[in-house]
N, C-alpha and C positions, 0 to 999 in steps of 0.2 A: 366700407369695403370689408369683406370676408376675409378669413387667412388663406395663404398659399399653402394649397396641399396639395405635396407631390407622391406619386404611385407607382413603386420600381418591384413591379411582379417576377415572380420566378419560381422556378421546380426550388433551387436553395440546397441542392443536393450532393455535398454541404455548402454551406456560405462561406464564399475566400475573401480573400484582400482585394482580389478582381469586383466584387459586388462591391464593399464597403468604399474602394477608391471611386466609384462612380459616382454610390451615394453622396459620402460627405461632399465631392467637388461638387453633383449636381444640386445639393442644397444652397451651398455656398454661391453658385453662379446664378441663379435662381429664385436665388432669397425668399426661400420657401420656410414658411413658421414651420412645416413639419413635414418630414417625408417618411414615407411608407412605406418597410420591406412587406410586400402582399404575397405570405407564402401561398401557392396553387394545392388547393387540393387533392386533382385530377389535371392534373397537365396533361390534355387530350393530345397534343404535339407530341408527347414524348413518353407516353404511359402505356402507348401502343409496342415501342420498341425498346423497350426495358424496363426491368422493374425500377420501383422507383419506392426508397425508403418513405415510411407513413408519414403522412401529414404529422400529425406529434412529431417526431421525431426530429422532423427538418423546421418545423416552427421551434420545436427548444431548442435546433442551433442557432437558426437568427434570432430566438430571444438573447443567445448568451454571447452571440456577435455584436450585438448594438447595444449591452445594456449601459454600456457605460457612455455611450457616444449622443452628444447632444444632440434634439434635434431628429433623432435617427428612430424610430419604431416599429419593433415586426406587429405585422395585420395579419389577423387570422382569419376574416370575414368570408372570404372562398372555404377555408376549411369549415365554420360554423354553418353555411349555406348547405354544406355534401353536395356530392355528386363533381359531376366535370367543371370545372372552371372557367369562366370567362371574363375576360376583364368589361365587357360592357354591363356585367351584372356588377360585378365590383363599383365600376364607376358608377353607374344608375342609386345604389345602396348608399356611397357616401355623397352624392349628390342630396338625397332623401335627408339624410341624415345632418346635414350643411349645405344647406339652402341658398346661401352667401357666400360658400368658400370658391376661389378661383382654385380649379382642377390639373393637375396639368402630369399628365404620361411621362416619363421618363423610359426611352428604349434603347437598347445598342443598338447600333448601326447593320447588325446581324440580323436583328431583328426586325426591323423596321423594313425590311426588303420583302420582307414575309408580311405585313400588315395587311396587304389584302386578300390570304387567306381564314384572318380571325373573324371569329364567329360575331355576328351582327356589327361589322367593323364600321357602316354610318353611325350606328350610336356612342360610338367609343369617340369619333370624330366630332361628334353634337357636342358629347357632356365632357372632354377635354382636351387643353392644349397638348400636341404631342409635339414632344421636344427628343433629340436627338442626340443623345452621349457617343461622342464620335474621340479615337485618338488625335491628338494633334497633326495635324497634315494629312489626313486621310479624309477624302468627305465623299467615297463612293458610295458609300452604304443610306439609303434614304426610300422614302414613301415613291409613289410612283408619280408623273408626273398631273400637274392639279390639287396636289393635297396641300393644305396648310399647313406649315408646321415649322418648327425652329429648330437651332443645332446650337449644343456645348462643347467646347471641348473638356475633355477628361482626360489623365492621365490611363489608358484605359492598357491592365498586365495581361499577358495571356496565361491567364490560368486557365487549366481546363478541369472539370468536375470530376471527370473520367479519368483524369490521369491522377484524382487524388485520393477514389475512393480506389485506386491498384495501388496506391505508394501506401495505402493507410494499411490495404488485406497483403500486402508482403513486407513491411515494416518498415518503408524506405522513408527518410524524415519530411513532415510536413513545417517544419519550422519556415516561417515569415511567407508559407504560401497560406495557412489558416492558423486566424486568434488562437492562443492559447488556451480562452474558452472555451471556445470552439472543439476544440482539441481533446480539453476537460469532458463536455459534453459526449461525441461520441464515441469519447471510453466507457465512459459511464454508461449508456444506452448499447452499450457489444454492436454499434457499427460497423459497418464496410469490413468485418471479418472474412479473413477467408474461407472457403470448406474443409479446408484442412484444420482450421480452428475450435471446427464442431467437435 
């Protein structure tokens, strides 16, 4: 039997404690040898209605979110491919590439309601298990009715991305909503600055 390799895709714009609480629990519930933050490098969802920091940028923050975290790996395979991203080409790639491994999606319950407008969404359903990262007690959020798939629960925070690249461009603190990393990194990179900044 292959390893358990899980695939928790995302814009990553930046990566909070919201992603990483998913991760580790979904690993941990899961018993996955490895899971994979898959940064997007065209988020076609969401590249239409905002800019959205470069691929680099948002891959050196979840590299510098997970480096210390077992188990936990940012994937850059979307971004090495170019162009729009899709997770059926993602899963198709490391299918190719791990012949043996058992597959399996990792989505929030947000998103999972949306599943069937991604792009080639039978092939995402062929080549893996989609599993479910739900908050405790909530289990509205899911695939439509007929589809396979499982549910975890997760301690799941509401952080929002939006609300942290405005606390980051008017100074207001991001302590214990993003790694200190994190944090390190898009200082270092003149992130989410405001125009007033310039």
């Amino acid at each position: 039997m292959g390893a358990r390799i899980g695939i928790f895709g995302g814009t990553f714009d930046p990566p909070h404690v919201g992603h990483l609480v998913v991760a580790v629990n979904a690993r941990h519930a899961l018993r996955l040898d490895r899971l994979l933050l898959v940064v997007a490098n065209d988020p076609w969802q969401k590249s239409q209605a905002r800019a959205i920091s470069s691929a680099a940028d948002r891959l050196a923050m979840v590299e510098a979110a997970v480096a210390d975290v077992k188990g936990l790996e940012a994937s850059a395979p979307e971004i090495e491919r170019g162009g729009v991203s899709y997770t059926a080409d993602t899963l198709a790639s490391l299918r190719a590439e791990s012949p043996d491994a058992e597959l399996v999606l990792v989505v929030g319950s947000d998103a999972a309601m949306g599943l069937p407008t991604w792009e080639r969404v039978d092939e995402v359903r062929e080549l893996a298990t989609i599993v479910i990262a739900d908050r405790p007690g909530n289990d509205d959020g899911g695939p439509p009715p007929g589809w396979s798939w499982d549910r975890i629960e997760t301690p799941r925070l509401e952080v929002s991305s939006t609300d942290l690249r405005a606390r980051f461009a008017d100074g207001r603190p991001l302590d214990y909503l993003v790694t200190a990393p994190v944090i390190d990194c898009i200082r270092a990179r003149g992130l989410y600055r405001s125009a007033a900044d310039d």
